[in-house]
N, CA, C and O atoms as a printed pandas DataFrame, in Angstrom:
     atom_number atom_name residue_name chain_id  residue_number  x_coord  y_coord  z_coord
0              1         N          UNK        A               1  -16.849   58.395  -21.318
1              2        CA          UNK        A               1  -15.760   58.691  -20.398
2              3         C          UNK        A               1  -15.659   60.201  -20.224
3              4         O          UNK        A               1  -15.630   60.903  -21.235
4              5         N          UNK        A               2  -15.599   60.793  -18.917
5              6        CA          UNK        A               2  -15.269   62.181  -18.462
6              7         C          UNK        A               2  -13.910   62.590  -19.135
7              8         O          UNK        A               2  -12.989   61.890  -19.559
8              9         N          UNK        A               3  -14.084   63.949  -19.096
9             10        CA          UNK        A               3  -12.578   64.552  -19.719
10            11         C          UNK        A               3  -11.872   64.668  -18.247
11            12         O          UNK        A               3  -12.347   65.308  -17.309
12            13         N          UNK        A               4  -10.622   63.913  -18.222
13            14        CA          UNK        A               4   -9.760   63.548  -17.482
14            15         C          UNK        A               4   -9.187   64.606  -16.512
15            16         O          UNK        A               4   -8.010   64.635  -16.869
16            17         N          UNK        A               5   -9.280   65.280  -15.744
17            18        CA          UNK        A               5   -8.900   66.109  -15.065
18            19         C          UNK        A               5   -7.905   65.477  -14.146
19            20         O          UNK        A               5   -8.131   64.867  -13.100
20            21         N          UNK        A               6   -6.729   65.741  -14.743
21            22        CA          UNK        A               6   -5.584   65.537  -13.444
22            23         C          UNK        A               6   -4.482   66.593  -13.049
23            24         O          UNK        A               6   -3.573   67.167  -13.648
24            25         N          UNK        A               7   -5.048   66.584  -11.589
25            26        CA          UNK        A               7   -4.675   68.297  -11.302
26            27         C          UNK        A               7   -3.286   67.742  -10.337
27            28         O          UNK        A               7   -3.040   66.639   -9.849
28            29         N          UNK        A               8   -2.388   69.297  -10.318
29            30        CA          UNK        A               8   -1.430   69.215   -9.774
30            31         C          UNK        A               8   -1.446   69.786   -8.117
31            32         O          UNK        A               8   -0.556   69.506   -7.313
32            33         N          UNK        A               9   -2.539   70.560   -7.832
33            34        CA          UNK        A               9   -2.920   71.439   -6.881
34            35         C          UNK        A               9   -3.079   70.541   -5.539
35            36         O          UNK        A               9   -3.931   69.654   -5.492
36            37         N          UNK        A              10   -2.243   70.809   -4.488
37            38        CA          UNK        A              10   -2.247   69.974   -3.551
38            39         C          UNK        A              10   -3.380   69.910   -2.593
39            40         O          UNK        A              10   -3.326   68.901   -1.890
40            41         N          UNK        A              11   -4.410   70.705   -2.355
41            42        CA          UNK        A              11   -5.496   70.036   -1.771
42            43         C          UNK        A              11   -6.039   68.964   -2.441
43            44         O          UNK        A              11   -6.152   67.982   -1.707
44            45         N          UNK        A              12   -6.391   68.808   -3.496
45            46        CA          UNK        A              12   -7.033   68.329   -4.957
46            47         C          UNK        A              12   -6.190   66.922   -4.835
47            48         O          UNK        A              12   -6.853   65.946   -5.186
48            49         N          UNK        A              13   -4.824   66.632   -4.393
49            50        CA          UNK        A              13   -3.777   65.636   -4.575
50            51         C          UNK        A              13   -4.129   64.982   -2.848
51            52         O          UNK        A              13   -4.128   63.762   -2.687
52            53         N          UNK        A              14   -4.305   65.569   -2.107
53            54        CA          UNK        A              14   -4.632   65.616   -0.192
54            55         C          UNK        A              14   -5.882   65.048   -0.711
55            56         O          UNK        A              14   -5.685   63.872   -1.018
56            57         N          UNK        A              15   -7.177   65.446   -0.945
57            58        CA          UNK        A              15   -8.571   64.915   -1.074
58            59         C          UNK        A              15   -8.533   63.719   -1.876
59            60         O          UNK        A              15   -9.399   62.867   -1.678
60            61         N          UNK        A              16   -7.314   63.470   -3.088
61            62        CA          UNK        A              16   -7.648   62.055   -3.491
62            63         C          UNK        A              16   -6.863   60.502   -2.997
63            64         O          UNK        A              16   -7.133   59.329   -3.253
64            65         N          UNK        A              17   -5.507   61.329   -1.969
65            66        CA          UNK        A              17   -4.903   60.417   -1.265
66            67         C          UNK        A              17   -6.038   60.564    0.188
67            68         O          UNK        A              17   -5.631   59.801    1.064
68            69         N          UNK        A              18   -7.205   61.266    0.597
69            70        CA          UNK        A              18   -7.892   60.575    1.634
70            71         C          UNK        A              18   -8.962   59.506    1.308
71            72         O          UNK        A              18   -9.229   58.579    2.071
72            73         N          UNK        A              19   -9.636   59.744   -0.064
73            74        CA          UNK        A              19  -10.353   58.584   -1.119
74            75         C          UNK        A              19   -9.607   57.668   -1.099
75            76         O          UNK        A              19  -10.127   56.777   -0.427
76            77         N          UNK        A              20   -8.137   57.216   -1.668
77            78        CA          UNK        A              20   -7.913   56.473   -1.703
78            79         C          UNK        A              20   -7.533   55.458   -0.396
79            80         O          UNK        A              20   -6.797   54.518   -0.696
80            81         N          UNK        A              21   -7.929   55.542    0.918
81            82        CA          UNK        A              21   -7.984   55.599    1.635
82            83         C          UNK        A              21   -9.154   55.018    2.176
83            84         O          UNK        A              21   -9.548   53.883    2.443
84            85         N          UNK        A              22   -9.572   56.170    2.247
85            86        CA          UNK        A              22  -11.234   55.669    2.996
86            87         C          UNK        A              22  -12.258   54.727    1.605
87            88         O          UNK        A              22  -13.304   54.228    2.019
88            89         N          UNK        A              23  -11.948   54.532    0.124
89            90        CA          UNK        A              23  -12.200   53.426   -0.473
90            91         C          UNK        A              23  -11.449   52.398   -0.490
91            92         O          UNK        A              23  -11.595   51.613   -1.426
92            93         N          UNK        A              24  -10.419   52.118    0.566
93            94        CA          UNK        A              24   -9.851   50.544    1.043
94            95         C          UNK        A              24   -9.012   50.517   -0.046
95            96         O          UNK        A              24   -8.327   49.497    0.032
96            97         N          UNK        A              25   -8.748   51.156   -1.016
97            98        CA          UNK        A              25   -7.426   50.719   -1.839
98            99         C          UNK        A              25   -5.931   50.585   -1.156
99           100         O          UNK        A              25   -4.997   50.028   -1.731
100          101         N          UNK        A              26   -5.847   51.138    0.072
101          102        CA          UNK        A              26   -4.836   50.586    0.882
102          103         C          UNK        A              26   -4.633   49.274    1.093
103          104         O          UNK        A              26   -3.540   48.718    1.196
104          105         N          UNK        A              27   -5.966   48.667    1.172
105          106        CA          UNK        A              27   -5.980   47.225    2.012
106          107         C          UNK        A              27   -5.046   46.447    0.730
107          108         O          UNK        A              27   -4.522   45.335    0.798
108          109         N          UNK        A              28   -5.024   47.397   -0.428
109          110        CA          UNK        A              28   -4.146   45.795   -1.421
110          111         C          UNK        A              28   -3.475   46.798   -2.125
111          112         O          UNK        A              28   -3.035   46.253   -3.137
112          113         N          UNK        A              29   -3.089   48.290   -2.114
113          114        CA          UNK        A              29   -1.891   48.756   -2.604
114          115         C          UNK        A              29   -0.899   49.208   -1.941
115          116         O          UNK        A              29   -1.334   49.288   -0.792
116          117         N          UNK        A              30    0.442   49.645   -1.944
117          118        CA          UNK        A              30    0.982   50.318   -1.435
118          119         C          UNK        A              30    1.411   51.637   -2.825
119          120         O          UNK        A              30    1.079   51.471   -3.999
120          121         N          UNK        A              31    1.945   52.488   -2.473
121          122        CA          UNK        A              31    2.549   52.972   -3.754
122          123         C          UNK        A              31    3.931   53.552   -3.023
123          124         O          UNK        A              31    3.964   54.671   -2.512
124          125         N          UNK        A              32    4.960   52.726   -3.040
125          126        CA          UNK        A              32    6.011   52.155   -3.141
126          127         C          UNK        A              32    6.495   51.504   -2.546
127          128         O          UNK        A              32    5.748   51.500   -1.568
128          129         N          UNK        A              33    7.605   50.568   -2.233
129          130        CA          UNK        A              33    7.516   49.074   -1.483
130          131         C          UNK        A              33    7.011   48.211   -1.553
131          132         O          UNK        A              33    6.818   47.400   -0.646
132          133         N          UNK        A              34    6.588   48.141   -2.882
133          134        CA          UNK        A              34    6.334   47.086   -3.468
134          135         C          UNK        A              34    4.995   46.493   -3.399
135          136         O          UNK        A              34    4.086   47.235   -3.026
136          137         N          UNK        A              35    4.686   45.095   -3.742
137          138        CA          UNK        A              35    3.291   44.293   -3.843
138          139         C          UNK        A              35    3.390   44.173   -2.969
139          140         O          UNK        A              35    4.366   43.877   -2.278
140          141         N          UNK        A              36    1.666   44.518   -2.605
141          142        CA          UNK        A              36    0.697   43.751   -1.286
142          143         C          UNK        A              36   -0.371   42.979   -1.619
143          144         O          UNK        A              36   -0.121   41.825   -1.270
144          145         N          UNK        A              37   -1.452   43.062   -2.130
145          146        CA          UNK        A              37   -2.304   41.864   -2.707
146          147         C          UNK        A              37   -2.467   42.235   -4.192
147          148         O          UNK        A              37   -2.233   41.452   -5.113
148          149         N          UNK        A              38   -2.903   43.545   -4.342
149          150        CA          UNK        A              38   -2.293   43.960   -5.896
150          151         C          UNK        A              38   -1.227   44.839   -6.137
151          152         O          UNK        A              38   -0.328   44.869   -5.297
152          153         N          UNK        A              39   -1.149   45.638   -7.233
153          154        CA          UNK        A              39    0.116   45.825   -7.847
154          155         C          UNK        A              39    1.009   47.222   -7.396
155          156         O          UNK        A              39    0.152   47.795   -6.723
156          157         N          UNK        A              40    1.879   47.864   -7.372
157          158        CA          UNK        A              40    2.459   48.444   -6.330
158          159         C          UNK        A              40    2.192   50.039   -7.250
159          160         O          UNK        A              40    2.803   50.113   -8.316
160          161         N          UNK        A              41    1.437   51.090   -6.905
161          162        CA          UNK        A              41    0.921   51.695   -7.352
162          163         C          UNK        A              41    1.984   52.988   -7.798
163          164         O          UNK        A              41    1.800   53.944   -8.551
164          165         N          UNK        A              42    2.942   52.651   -7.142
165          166        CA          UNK        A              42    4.228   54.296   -7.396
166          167         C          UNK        A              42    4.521   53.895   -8.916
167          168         O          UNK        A              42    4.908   52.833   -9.404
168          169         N          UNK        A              43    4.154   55.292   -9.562
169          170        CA          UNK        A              43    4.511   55.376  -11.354
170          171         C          UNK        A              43    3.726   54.798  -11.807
171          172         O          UNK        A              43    4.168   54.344  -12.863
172          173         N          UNK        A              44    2.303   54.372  -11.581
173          174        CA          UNK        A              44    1.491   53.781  -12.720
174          175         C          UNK        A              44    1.180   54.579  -13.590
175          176         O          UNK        A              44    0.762   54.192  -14.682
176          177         N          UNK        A              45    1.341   56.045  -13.234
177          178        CA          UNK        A              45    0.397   56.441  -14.305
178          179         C          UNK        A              45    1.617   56.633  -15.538
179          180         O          UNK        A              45    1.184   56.682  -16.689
180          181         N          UNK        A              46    3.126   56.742  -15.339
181          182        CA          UNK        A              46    4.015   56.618  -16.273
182          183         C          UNK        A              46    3.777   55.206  -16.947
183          184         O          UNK        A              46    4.222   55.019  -18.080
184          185         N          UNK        A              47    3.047   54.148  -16.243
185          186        CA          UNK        A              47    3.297   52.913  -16.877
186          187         C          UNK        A              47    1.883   53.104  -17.838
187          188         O          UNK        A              47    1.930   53.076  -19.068
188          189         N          UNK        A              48    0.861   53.264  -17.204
189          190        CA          UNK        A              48   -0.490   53.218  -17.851
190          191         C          UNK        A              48   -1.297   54.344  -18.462
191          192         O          UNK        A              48   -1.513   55.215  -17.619
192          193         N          UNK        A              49   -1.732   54.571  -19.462
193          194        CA          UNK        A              49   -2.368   55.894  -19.935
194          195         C          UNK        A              49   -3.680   56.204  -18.965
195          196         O          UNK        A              49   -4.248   55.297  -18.355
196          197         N          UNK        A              50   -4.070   57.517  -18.900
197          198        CA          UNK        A              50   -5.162   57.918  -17.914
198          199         C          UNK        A              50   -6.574   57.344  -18.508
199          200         O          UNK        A              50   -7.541   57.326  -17.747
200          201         N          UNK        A              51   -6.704   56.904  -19.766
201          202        CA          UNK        A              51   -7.894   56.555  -19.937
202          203         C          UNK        A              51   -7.724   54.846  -19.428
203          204         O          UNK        A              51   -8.802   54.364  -19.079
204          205         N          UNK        A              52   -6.628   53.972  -19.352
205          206        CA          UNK        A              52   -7.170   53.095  -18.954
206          207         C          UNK        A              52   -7.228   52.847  -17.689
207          208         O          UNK        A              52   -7.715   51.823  -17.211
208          209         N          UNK        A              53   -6.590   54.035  -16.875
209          210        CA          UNK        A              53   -6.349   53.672  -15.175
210          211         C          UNK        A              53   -7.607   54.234  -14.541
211          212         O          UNK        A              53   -7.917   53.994  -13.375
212          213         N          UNK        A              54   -8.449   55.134  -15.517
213          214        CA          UNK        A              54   -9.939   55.401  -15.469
214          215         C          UNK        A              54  -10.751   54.516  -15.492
215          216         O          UNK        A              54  -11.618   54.362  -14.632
216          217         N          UNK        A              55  -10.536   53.586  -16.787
217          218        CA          UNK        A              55  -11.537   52.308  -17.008
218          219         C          UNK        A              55  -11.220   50.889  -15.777
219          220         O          UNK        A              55  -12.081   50.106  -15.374
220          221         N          UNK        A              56  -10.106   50.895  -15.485
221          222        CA          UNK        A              56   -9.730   50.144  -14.463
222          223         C          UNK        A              56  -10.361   50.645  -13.071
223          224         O          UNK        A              56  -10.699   49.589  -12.535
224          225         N          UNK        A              57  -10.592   51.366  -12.477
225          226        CA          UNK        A              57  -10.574   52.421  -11.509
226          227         C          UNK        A              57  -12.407   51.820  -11.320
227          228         O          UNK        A              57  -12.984   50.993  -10.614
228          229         N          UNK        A              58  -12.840   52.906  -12.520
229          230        CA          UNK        A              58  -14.883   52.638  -13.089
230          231         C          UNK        A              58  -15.279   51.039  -12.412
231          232         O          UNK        A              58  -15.966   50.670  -11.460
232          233         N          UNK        A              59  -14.410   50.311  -13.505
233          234        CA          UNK        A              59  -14.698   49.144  -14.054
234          235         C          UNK        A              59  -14.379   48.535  -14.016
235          236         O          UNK        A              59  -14.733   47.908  -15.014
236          237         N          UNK        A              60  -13.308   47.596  -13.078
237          238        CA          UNK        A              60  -12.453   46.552  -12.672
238          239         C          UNK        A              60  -12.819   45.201  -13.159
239          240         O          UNK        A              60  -12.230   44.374  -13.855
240          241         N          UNK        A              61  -14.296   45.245  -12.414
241          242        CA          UNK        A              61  -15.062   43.594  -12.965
242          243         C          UNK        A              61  -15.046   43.791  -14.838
243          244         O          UNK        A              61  -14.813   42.765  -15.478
244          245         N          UNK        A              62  -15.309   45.172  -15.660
245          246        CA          UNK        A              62  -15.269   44.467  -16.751
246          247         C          UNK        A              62  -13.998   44.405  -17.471
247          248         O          UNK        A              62  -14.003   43.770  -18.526
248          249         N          UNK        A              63  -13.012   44.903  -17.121
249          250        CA          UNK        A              63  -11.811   45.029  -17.454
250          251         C          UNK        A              63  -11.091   43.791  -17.522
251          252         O          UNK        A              63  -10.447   43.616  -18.557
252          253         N          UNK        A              64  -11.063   43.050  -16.801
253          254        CA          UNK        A              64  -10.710   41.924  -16.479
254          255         C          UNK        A              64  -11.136   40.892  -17.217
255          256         O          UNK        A              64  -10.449   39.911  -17.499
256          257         N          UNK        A              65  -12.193   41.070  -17.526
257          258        CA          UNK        A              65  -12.577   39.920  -19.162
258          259         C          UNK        A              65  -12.302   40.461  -19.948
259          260         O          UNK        A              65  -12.034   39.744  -20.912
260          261         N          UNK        A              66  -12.106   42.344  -20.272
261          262        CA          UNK        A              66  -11.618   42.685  -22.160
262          263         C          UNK        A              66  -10.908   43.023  -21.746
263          264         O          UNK        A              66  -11.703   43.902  -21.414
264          265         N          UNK        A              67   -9.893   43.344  -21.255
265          266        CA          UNK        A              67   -8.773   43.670  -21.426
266          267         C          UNK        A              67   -7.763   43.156  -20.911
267          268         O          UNK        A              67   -7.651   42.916  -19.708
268          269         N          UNK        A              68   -6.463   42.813  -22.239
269          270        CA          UNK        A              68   -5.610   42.058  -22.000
270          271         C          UNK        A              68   -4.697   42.251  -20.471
271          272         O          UNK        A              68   -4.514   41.439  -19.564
272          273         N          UNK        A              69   -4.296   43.484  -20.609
273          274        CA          UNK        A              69   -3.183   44.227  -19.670
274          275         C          UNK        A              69   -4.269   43.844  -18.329
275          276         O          UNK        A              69   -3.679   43.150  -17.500
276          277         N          UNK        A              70   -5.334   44.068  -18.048
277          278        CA          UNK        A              70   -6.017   43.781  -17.058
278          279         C          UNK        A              70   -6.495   42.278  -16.614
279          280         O          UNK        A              70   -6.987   41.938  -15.538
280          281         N          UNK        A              71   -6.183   41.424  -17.849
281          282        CA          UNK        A              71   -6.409   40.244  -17.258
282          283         C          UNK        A              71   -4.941   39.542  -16.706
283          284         O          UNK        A              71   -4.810   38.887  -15.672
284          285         N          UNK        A              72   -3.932   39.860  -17.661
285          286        CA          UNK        A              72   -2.463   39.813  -17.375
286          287         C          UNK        A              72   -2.072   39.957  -15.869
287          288         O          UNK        A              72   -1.109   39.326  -15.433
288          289         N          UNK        A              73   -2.913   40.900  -14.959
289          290        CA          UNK        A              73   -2.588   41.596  -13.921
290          291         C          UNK        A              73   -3.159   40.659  -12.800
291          292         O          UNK        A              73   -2.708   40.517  -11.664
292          293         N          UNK        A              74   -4.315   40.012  -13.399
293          294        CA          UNK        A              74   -5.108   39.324  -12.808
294          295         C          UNK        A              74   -4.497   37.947  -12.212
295          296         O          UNK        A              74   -4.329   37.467  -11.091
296          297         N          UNK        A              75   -4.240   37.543  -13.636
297          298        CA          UNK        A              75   -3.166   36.041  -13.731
298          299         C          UNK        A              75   -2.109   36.079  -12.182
299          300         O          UNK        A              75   -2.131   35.326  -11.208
300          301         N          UNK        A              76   -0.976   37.659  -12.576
301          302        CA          UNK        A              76   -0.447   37.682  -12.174
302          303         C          UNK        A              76   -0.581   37.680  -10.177
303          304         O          UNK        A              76    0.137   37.241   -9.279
304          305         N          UNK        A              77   -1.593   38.252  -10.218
305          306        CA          UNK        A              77   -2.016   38.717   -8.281
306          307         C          UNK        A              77   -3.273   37.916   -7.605
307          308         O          UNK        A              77   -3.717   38.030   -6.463
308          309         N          UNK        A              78   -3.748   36.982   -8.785
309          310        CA          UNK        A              78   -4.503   36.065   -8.642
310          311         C          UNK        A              78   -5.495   36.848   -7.679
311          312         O          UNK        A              78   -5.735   36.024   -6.796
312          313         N          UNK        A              79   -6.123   37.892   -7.420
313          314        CA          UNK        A              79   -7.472   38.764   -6.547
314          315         C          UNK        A              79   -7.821   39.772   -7.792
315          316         O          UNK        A              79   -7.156   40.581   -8.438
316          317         N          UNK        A              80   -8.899   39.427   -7.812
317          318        CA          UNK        A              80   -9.472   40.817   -8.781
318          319         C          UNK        A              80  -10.021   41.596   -7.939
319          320         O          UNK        A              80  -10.523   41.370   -6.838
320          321         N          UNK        A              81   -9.833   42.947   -8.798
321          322        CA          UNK        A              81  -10.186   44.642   -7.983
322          323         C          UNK        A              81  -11.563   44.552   -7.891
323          324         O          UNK        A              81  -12.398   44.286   -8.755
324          325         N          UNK        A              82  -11.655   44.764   -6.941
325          326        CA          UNK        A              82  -13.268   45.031   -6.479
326          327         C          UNK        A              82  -13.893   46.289   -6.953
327          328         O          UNK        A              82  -13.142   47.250   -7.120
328          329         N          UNK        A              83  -15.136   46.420   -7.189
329          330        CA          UNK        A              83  -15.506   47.405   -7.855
330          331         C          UNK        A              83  -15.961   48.800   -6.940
331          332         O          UNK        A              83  -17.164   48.830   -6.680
332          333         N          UNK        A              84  -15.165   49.927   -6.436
333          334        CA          UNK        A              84  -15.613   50.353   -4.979
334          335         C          UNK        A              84  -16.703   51.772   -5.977
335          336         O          UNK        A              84  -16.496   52.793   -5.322
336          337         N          UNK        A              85  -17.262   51.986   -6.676
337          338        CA          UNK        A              85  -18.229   52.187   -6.718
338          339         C          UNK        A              85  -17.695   53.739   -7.132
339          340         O          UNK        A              85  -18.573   54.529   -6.785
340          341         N          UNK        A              86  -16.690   54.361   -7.682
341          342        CA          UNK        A              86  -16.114   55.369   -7.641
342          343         C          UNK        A              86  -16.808   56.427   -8.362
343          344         O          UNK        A              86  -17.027   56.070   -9.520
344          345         N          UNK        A              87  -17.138   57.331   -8.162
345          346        CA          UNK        A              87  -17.813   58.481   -8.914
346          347         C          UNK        A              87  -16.694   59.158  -10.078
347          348         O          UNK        A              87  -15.560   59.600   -9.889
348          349         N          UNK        A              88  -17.324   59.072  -11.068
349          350        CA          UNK        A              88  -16.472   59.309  -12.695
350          351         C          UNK        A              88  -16.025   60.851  -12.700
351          352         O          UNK        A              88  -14.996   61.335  -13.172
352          353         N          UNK        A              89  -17.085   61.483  -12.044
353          354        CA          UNK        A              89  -16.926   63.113  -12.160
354          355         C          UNK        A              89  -16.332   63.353  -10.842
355          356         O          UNK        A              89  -15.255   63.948  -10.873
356          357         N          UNK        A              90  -16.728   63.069   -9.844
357          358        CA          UNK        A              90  -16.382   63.864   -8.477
358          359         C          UNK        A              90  -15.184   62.995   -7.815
359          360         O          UNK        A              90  -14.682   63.390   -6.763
360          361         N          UNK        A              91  -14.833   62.078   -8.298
361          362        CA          UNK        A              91  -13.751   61.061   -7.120
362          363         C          UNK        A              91  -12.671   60.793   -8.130
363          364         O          UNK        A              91  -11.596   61.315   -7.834
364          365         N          UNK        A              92  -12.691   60.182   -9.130
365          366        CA          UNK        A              92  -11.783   59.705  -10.096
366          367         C          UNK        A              92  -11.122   61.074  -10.309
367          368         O          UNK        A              92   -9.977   60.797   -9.952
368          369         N          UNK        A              93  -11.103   61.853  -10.519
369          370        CA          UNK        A              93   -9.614   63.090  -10.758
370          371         C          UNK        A              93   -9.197   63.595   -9.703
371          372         O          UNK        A              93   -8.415   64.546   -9.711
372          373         N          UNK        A              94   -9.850   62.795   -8.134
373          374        CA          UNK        A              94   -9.165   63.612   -6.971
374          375         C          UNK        A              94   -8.074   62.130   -6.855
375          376         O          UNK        A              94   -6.931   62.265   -6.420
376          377         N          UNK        A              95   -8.692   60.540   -7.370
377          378        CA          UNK        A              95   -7.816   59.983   -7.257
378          379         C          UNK        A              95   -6.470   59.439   -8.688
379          380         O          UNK        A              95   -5.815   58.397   -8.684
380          381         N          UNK        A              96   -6.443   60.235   -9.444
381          382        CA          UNK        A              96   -6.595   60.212  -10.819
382          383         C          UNK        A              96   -4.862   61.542  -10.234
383          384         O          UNK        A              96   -3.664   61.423  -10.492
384          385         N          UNK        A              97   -5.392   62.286   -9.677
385          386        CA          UNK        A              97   -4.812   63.474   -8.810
386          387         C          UNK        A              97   -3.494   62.830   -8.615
387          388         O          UNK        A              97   -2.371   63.004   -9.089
388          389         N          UNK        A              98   -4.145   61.841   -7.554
389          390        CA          UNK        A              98   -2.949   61.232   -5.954
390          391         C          UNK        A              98   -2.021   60.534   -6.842
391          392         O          UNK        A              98   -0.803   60.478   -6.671
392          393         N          UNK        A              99   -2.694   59.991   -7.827
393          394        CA          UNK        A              99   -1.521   58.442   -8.539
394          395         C          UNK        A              99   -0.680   59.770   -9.199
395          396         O          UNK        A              99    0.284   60.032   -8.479
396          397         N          UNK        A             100   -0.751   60.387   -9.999
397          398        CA          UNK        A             100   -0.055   61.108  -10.662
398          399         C          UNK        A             100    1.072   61.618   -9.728
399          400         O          UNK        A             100    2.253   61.713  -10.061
400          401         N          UNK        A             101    0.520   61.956   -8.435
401          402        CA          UNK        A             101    1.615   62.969   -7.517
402          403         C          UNK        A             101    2.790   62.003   -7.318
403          404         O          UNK        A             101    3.964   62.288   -7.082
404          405         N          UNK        A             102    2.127   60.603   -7.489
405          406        CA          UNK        A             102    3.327   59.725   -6.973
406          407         C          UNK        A             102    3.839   59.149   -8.617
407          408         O          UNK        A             102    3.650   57.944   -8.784
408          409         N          UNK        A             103    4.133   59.512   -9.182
409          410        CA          UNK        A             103    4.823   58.927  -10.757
410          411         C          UNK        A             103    6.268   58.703  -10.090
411          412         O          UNK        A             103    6.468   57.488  -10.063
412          413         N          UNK        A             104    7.150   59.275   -9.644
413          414        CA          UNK        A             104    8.009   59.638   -9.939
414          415         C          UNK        A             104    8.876   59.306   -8.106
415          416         O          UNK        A             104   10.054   59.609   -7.917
């Protein structure tokens, strides 16, 4: 796992809300107003630590067989996260970025 870079710097927060975006995580989040096909993304990262919203993020398909909280989620929204292929170094802390901007 990469050392977690989650920046506060608003281009850096702009470049990972256009990722999240143009990798279709719109089509099943909102982040706030609630559920759309999965889980409503405002404050996850207060709910979830950055290493597992990393491993979720990576690794959706394997998350979902080891891990409890990820299969829990599964049960619950009955669609598992598709795996959009996210780059560990270059994409995950611009979107790693965006979730953070919205905690709160």
């Amino acid at each position: 796992m990469p050392k977690l870079d989650i920046s506060t710097d608003a281009a850096a927060i702009a470049q990972g809300r256009d990722l999240f975006s143009a990798k279709g995580c719109v089509g099943c989040h909102k982040i706030g107003g609630g559920k759309l096909v999965g889980p409503d993304l405002k404050g996850v990262t207060a709910r979830r630590d950055p290493e597992w919203l990393a491993k979720m993020i990576l690794r959706p398909d394997v998350m979902v067989k080891e891990d409890d909280t990820a299969k829990k989620l599964l049960a619950e929204h009955m669609v598992p996260m598709p795996n959009q292929n996210v780059d560990a170094q270059k994409e995950l802390p611009l979107l790693l970025s965006f979730l953070k901007s919205n905690e709160k």
